[in-house]
VEXVOTI-334415 format. One record per residue (C-alpha): x, y, z; residue number from 1; residue in three letters. Coordinates in nm, 4 decimals, decimal comma. Each point is the difference from the previous one (the first is absolute). Example, Ala and Ser with C-alpha at 12.3 -4.5 7.8 and 13.67 -1.06 7.14 Angstrom:
BEGIN
px_py_pz_nr_rest
1,2300_-0,4500_0,7800_1_ALA .
0,1370_0,3440_-0,0660_2_SER .
//
This chain:
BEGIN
px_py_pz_nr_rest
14,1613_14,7071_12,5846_1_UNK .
-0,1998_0,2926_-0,1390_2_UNK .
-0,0634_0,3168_0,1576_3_UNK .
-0,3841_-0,1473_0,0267_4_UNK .
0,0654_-0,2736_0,1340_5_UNK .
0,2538_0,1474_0,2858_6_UNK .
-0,3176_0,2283_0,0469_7_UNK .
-0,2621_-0,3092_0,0293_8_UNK .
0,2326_-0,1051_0,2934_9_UNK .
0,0811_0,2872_0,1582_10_UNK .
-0,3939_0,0327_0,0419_11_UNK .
0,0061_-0,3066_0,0900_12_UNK .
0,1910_0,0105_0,2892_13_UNK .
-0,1534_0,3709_0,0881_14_UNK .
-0,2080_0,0630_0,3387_15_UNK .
-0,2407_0,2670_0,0543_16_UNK .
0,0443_0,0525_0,3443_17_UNK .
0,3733_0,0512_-0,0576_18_UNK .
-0,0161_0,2192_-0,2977_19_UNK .
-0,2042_0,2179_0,2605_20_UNK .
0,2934_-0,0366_0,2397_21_UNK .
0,2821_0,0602_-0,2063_22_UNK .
-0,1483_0,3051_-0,2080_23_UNK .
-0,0217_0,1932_0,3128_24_UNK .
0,3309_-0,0712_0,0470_25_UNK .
0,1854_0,0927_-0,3276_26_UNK .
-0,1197_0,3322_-0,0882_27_UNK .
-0,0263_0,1081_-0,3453_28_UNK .
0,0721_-0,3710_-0,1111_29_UNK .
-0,1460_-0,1252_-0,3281_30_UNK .
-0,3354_-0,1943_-0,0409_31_UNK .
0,0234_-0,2683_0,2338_32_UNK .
-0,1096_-0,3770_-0,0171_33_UNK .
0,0993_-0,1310_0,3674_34_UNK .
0,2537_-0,2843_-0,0484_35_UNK .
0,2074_-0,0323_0,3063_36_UNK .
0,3678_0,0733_0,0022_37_UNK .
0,1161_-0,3440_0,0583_38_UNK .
-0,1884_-0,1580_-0,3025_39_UNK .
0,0943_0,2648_-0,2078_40_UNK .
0,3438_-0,0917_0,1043_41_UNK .
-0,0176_-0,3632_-0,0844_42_UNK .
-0,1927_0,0877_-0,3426_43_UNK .
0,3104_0,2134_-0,0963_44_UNK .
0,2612_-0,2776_0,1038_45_UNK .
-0,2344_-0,2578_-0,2163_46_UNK .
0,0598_0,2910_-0,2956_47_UNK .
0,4058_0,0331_0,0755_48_UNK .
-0,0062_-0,3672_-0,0558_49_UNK .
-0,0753_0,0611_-0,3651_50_UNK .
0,0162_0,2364_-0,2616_51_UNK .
0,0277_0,3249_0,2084_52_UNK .
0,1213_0,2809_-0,2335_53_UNK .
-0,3051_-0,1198_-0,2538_54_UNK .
-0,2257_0,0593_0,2802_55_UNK .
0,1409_0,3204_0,1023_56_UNK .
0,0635_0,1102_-0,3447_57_UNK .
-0,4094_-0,0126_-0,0656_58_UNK .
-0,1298_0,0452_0,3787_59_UNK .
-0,2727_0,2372_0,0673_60_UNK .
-0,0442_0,2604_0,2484_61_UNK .
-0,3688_0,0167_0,0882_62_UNK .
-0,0473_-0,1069_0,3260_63_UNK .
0,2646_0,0189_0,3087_64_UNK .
0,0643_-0,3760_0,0084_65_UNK .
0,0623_0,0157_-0,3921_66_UNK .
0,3110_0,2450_0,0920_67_UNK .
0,0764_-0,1361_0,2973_68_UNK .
0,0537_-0,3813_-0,0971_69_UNK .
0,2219_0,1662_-0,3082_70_UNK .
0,2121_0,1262_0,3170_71_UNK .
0,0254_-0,3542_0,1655_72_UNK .
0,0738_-0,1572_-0,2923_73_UNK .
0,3176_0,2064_-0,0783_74_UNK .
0,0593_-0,0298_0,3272_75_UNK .
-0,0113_-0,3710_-0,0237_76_UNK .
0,1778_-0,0721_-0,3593_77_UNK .
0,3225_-0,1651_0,0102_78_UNK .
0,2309_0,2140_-0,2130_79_UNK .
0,2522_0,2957_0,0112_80_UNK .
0,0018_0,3681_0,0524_81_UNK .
0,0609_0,0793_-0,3628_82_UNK .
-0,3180_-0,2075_-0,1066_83_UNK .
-0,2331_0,0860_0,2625_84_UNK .
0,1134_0,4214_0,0036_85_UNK .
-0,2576_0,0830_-0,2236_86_UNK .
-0,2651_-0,1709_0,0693_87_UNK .
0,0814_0,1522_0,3567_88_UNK .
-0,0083_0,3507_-0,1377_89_UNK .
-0,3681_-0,0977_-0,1393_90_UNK .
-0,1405_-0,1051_0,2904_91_UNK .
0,1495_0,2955_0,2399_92_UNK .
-0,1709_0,2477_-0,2681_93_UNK .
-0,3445_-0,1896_0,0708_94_UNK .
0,0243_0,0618_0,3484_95_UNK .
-0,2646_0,2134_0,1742_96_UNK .
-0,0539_-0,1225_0,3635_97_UNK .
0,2250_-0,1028_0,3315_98_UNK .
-0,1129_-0,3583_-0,0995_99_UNK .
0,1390_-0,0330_-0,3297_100_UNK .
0,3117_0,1663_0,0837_101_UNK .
0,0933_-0,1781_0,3522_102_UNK .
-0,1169_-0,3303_-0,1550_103_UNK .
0,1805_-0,0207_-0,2342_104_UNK .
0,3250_0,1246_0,1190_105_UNK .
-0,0445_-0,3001_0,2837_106_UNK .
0,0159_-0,2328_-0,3137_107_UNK .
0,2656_0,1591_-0,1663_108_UNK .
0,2712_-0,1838_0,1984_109_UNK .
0,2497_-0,0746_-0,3244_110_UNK .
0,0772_0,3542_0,1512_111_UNK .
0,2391_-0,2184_0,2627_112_UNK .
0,1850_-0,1173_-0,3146_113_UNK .
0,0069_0,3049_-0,2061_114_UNK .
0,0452_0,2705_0,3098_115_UNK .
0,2469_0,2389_-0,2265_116_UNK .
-0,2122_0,0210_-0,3194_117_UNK .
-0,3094_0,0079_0,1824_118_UNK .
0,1846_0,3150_0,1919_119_UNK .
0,0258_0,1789_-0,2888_120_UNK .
-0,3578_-0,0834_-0,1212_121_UNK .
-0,1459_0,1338_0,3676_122_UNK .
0,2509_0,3521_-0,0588_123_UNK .
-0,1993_0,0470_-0,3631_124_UNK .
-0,3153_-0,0339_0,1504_125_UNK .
0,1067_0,2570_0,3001_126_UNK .
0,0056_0,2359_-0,2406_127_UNK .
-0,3861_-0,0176_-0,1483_128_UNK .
-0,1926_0,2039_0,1875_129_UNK .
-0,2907_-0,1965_0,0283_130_UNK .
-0,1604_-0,1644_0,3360_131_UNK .
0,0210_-0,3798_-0,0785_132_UNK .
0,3565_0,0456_-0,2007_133_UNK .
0,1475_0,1180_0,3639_134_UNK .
-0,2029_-0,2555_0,1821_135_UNK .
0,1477_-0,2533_-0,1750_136_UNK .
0,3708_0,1123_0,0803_137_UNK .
-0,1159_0,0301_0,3570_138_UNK .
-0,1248_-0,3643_0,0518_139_UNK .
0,2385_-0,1369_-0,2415_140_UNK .
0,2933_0,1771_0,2077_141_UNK .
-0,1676_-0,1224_0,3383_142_UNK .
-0,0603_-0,3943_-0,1129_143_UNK .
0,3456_-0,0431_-0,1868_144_UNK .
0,2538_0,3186_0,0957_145_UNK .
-0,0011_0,0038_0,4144_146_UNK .
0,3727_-0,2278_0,0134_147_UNK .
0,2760_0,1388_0,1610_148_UNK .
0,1384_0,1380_-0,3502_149_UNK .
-0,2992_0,1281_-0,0968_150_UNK .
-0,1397_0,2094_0,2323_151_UNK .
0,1977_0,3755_-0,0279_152_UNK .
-0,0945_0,0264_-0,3845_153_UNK .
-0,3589_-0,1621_0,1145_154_UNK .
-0,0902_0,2518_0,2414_155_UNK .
0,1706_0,3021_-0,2148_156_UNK .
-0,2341_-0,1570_-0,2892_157_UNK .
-0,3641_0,0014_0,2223_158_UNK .
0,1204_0,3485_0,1099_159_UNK .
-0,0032_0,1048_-0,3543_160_UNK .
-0,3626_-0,1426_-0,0506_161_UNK .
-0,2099_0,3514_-0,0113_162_UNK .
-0,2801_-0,0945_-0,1767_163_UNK .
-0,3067_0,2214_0,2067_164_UNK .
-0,2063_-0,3121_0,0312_165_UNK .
-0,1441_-0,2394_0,2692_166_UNK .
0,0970_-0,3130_-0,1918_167_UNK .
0,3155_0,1053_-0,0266_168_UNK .
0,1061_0,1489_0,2874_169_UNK .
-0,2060_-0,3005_0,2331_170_UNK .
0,2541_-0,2024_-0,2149_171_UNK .
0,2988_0,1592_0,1100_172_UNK .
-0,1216_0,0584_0,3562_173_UNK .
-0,0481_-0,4213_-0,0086_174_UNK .
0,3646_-0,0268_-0,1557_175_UNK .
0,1803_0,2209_0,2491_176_UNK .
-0,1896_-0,1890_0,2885_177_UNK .
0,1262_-0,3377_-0,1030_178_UNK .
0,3647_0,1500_-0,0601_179_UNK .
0,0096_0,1048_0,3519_180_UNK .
-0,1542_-0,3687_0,1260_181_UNK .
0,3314_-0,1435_-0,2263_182_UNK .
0,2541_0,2430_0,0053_183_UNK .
-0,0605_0,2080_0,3082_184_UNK .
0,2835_0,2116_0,0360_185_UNK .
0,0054_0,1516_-0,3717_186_UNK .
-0,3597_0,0581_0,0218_187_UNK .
0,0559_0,1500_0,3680_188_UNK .
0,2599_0,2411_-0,1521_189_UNK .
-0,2131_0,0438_-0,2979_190_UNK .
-0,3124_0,1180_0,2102_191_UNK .
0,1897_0,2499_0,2218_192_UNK .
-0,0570_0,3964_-0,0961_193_UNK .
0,1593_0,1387_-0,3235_194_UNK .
0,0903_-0,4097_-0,0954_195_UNK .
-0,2997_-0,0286_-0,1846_196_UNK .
-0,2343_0,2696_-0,2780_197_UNK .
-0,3362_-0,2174_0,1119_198_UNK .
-0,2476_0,2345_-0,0065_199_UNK .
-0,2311_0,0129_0,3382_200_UNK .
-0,2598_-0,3035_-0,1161_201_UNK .
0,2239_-0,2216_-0,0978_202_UNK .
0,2363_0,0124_0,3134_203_UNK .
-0,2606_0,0246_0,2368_204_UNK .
-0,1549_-0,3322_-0,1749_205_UNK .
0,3057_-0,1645_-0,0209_206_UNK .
0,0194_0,0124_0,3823_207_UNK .
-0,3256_-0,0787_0,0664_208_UNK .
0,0758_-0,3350_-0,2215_209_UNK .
0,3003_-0,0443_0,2080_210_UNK .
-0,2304_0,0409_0,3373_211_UNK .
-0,2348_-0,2840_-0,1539_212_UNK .
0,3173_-0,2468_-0,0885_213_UNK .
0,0675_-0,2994_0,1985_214_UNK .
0,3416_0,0185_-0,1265_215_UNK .
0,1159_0,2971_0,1772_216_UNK .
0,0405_0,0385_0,3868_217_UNK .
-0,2211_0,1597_0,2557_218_UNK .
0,2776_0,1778_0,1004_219_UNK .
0,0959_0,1405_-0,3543_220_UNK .
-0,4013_0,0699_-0,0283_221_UNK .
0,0205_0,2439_0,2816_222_UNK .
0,2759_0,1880_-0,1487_223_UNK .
-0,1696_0,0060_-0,3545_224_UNK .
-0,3470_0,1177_0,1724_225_UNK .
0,2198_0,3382_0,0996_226_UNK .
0,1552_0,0393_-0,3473_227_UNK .
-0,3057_0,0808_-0,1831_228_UNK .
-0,0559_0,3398_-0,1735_229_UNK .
//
Protein backbone atom coordinates (compact mmCIF):
# COMPACT_ATOMS: atom_id res chain seq x y z
CA UNK A 1 0.00 0.00 0.00
CA UNK A 2 1.41 3.43 -0.86
CA UNK A 3 1.88 6.23 1.34
CA UNK A 4 -1.22 7.83 -0.86
CA UNK A 5 -3.23 5.46 -0.59
CA UNK A 6 -2.78 4.91 3.44
CA UNK A 7 -3.52 8.77 3.22
CA UNK A 8 -6.88 8.36 0.97
CA UNK A 9 -8.01 6.14 3.95
CA UNK A 10 -6.93 7.73 6.73
CA UNK A 11 -9.16 10.70 5.32
CA UNK A 12 -11.41 8.49 4.83
CA UNK A 13 -12.09 7.38 8.05
CA UNK A 14 -11.39 11.16 9.50
CA UNK A 15 -14.26 13.22 11.42
CA UNK A 16 -14.41 16.83 11.78
CA UNK A 17 -16.00 17.07 14.90
CA UNK A 18 -13.31 14.83 16.42
CA UNK A 19 -10.32 16.39 14.89
CA UNK A 20 -11.82 19.49 16.84
CA UNK A 21 -11.90 17.32 19.96
CA UNK A 22 -8.74 15.71 19.92
CA UNK A 23 -6.55 18.84 18.80
CA UNK A 24 -7.51 20.53 21.93
CA UNK A 25 -6.39 17.76 23.58
CA UNK A 26 -2.83 16.99 22.26
CA UNK A 27 -1.07 20.17 22.33
CA UNK A 28 1.53 20.97 19.93
CA UNK A 29 0.52 17.74 17.91
CA UNK A 30 1.04 17.69 14.14
CA UNK A 31 -1.64 18.58 11.46
CA UNK A 32 -4.47 16.59 12.33
CA UNK A 33 -7.09 14.62 10.17
CA UNK A 34 -9.55 13.16 13.00
CA UNK A 35 -9.47 9.33 12.68
CA UNK A 36 -10.41 7.82 15.93
CA UNK A 37 -7.99 5.81 17.98
CA UNK A 38 -9.66 2.55 17.61
CA UNK A 39 -9.71 2.57 13.72
CA UNK A 40 -6.41 3.73 13.59
CA UNK A 41 -5.69 0.74 15.67
CA UNK A 42 -7.32 -1.80 13.47
CA UNK A 43 -5.76 0.00 10.22
CA UNK A 44 -2.26 -0.65 11.79
CA UNK A 45 -3.04 -4.40 12.73
CA UNK A 46 -4.44 -4.75 8.89
CA UNK A 47 -0.64 -3.20 8.02
CA UNK A 48 1.30 -5.73 10.67
CA UNK A 49 -0.46 -8.36 8.73
CA UNK A 50 1.73 -7.58 5.75
CA UNK A 51 4.77 -6.10 4.72
CA UNK A 52 5.46 -3.85 7.79
CA UNK A 53 9.16 -2.77 7.65
CA UNK A 54 8.38 -1.65 3.74
CA UNK A 55 5.74 0.47 5.11
CA UNK A 56 7.69 1.86 7.86
CA UNK A 57 10.79 2.05 5.90
CA UNK A 58 8.88 4.76 3.39
CA UNK A 59 6.09 6.16 5.93
CA UNK A 60 5.51 9.79 6.12
CA UNK A 61 5.20 12.09 8.90
CA UNK A 62 2.73 14.80 7.92
CA UNK A 63 -0.14 14.51 9.82
CA UNK A 64 -0.50 12.96 13.57
CA UNK A 65 -2.31 9.81 12.44
CA UNK A 66 0.54 9.30 9.72
CA UNK A 67 3.05 8.97 12.89
CA UNK A 68 0.87 7.60 15.04
CA UNK A 69 -0.39 4.43 13.01
CA UNK A 70 3.67 3.96 12.30
CA UNK A 71 3.58 3.56 16.30
CA UNK A 72 0.70 0.90 16.30
CA UNK A 73 2.03 -0.88 13.73
CA UNK A 74 5.41 -1.62 15.44
CA UNK A 75 3.55 -2.09 18.17
CA UNK A 76 1.54 -4.70 16.45
CA UNK A 77 4.33 -6.62 14.18
CA UNK A 78 5.10 -10.03 15.13
CA UNK A 79 8.89 -10.18 15.40
CA UNK A 80 11.87 -9.78 17.87
CA UNK A 81 13.63 -7.11 19.76
CA UNK A 82 16.65 -7.13 17.52
CA UNK A 83 14.40 -6.49 14.35
CA UNK A 84 11.99 -4.13 15.65
CA UNK A 85 14.96 -1.87 17.90
CA UNK A 86 15.40 0.40 15.26
CA UNK A 87 12.56 1.03 13.87
CA UNK A 88 11.66 1.74 17.66
CA UNK A 89 14.44 4.26 17.94
CA UNK A 90 12.73 6.03 14.72
CA UNK A 91 9.58 6.38 15.91
CA UNK A 92 10.58 7.60 19.68
CA UNK A 93 12.70 10.44 17.76
CA UNK A 94 9.30 11.48 15.93
CA UNK A 95 7.63 11.92 19.03
CA UNK A 96 6.31 15.37 19.99
CA UNK A 97 3.08 15.03 22.10
CA UNK A 98 1.68 12.89 25.36
CA UNK A 99 -0.35 11.04 22.61
CA UNK A 100 2.27 9.68 20.55
CA UNK A 101 4.40 8.77 23.34
CA UNK A 102 1.73 7.01 25.83
CA UNK A 103 0.18 5.36 22.74
CA UNK A 104 2.50 3.85 21.68
CA UNK A 105 4.25 2.57 24.65
CA UNK A 106 0.56 0.84 25.46
CA UNK A 107 1.27 -1.10 22.14
CA UNK A 108 4.65 -1.86 22.73
CA UNK A 109 3.87 -4.97 24.84
CA UNK A 110 6.83 -7.38 23.18
CA UNK A 111 8.31 -5.28 26.14
CA UNK A 112 6.77 -8.39 28.46
CA UNK A 113 9.06 -10.66 26.40
CA UNK A 114 12.09 -8.60 26.04
CA UNK A 115 11.95 -6.81 29.76
CA UNK A 116 16.05 -6.90 30.11
CA UNK A 117 16.98 -5.44 26.69
CA UNK A 118 14.20 -3.16 26.68
CA UNK A 119 15.80 -2.06 30.33
CA UNK A 120 18.74 -1.09 28.90
CA UNK A 121 17.06 0.72 25.92
CA UNK A 122 14.74 2.87 28.65
CA UNK A 123 18.46 3.65 30.78
CA UNK A 124 19.88 5.20 27.18
CA UNK A 125 17.04 7.20 26.73
CA UNK A 126 17.21 8.46 30.62
CA UNK A 127 20.06 10.01 29.70
CA UNK A 128 18.76 12.48 26.64
CA UNK A 129 17.70 15.37 28.02
CA UNK A 130 14.83 15.97 26.08
CA UNK A 131 10.94 16.05 27.30
CA UNK A 132 9.40 13.12 25.26
CA UNK A 133 12.85 10.89 25.55
CA UNK A 134 12.08 10.90 29.58
CA UNK A 135 8.40 10.54 29.03
CA UNK A 136 8.86 7.61 27.34
CA UNK A 137 11.03 5.90 30.17
CA UNK A 138 8.36 7.09 32.55
CA UNK A 139 5.30 5.34 30.90
CA UNK A 140 7.33 2.60 29.59
CA UNK A 141 8.65 1.95 33.32
CA UNK A 142 4.95 2.38 34.69
CA UNK A 143 3.09 -0.10 31.94
CA UNK A 144 5.90 -2.89 31.93
CA UNK A 145 8.49 -2.29 35.16
CA UNK A 146 5.95 -2.06 38.42
CA UNK A 147 6.62 -6.27 39.38
CA UNK A 148 7.92 -7.09 42.51
CA UNK A 149 11.62 -7.22 40.97
CA UNK A 150 11.30 -4.28 39.30
CA UNK A 151 10.28 -1.69 41.30
CA UNK A 152 13.65 -0.35 43.52
CA UNK A 153 15.66 0.31 40.16
CA UNK A 154 12.07 1.67 38.72
CA UNK A 155 11.51 4.22 41.19
CA UNK A 156 15.47 5.12 41.52
CA UNK A 157 15.09 5.47 37.52
CA UNK A 158 11.73 8.10 37.54
CA UNK A 159 13.68 9.83 40.37
CA UNK A 160 16.44 10.44 38.00
CA UNK A 161 13.96 11.89 35.31
CA UNK A 162 14.87 15.87 35.64
CA UNK A 163 13.89 17.04 32.55
CA UNK A 164 12.18 20.85 33.60
CA UNK A 165 9.10 20.04 31.62
CA UNK A 166 5.30 19.43 32.09
CA UNK A 167 5.25 16.41 29.79
CA UNK A 168 7.73 14.98 31.50
CA UNK A 169 7.38 15.46 34.85
CA UNK A 170 3.12 14.82 34.50
CA UNK A 171 4.69 11.50 33.21
CA UNK A 172 6.55 10.65 36.13
CA UNK A 173 4.01 12.08 38.58
CA UNK A 174 1.42 9.36 36.60
CA UNK A 175 4.23 6.58 36.99
CA UNK A 176 4.93 7.05 40.68
CA UNK A 177 1.04 7.13 41.30
CA UNK A 178 0.46 3.77 39.73
CA UNK A 179 3.68 2.31 41.59
CA UNK A 180 2.15 3.17 44.81
CA UNK A 181 -1.56 1.63 43.60
CA UNK A 182 0.85 -1.80 42.81
CA UNK A 183 3.58 -1.80 45.03
CA UNK A 184 2.51 0.27 48.00
CA UNK A 185 5.04 -0.14 50.47
CA UNK A 186 8.22 0.74 48.18
CA UNK A 187 6.44 3.65 46.88
CA UNK A 188 5.32 4.52 50.64
CA UNK A 189 9.04 4.40 51.64
CA UNK A 190 9.96 6.04 48.47
CA UNK A 191 7.62 9.15 49.11
CA UNK A 192 8.70 9.75 52.75
CA UNK A 193 11.21 12.96 53.31
CA UNK A 194 14.87 12.71 52.08
CA UNK A 195 13.64 9.08 50.12
CA UNK A 196 12.98 10.86 47.14
CA UNK A 197 14.93 14.29 44.93
CA UNK A 198 11.17 15.09 43.35
CA UNK A 199 11.18 18.49 43.06
CA UNK A 200 7.90 20.34 44.67
CA UNK A 201 5.48 19.88 41.32
CA UNK A 202 6.06 16.69 40.72
CA UNK A 203 5.49 15.30 44.35
CA UNK A 204 2.74 17.39 45.07
CA UNK A 205 1.10 15.97 41.64
CA UNK A 206 1.97 12.67 42.26
CA UNK A 207 -0.21 12.80 45.40
CA UNK A 208 -2.85 14.51 44.07
CA UNK A 209 -2.96 11.47 41.35
CA UNK A 210 -2.85 9.17 44.23
CA UNK A 211 -5.96 11.22 45.94
CA UNK A 212 -7.90 10.71 42.49
CA UNK A 213 -7.01 6.70 42.31
CA UNK A 214 -9.55 4.17 42.99
CA UNK A 215 -6.79 1.88 43.68
CA UNK A 216 -5.58 3.31 46.81
CA UNK A 217 -7.53 3.50 50.19
CA UNK A 218 -9.42 6.30 51.79
CA UNK A 219 -7.52 5.71 54.61
CA UNK A 220 -4.01 5.90 52.84
CA UNK A 221 -5.64 9.16 51.00
CA UNK A 222 -5.89 10.91 54.28
CA UNK A 223 -2.40 10.30 55.18
CA UNK A 224 -1.11 11.34 51.62
CA UNK A 225 -3.41 14.67 51.80
CA UNK A 226 -0.92 15.64 54.97
CA UNK A 227 2.30 14.69 53.14
CA UNK A 228 2.22 17.29 50.58
CA UNK A 229 4.90 20.05 50.32
Amino acid sequence: MTNKEIRTRLEAMAEAKYKEFSQALIPGCRPMLGVRIPALRAFARELAKGDWQTYLDNAVDDTFEEVNLQGFVIGYAKSDYQTLLPYIKKYVAKINDWSLCDGFCATLKITKKYKPEFKELLKEYARKDTEFDQRFVAVMLMDYYLEDEDIDETLAMLDALKHDSYYCKMGVAWAVATAMAKQREKTWEYMQPGNNTLDDWTYNKSIQKMIESYRISDEDKVMLRAMKR
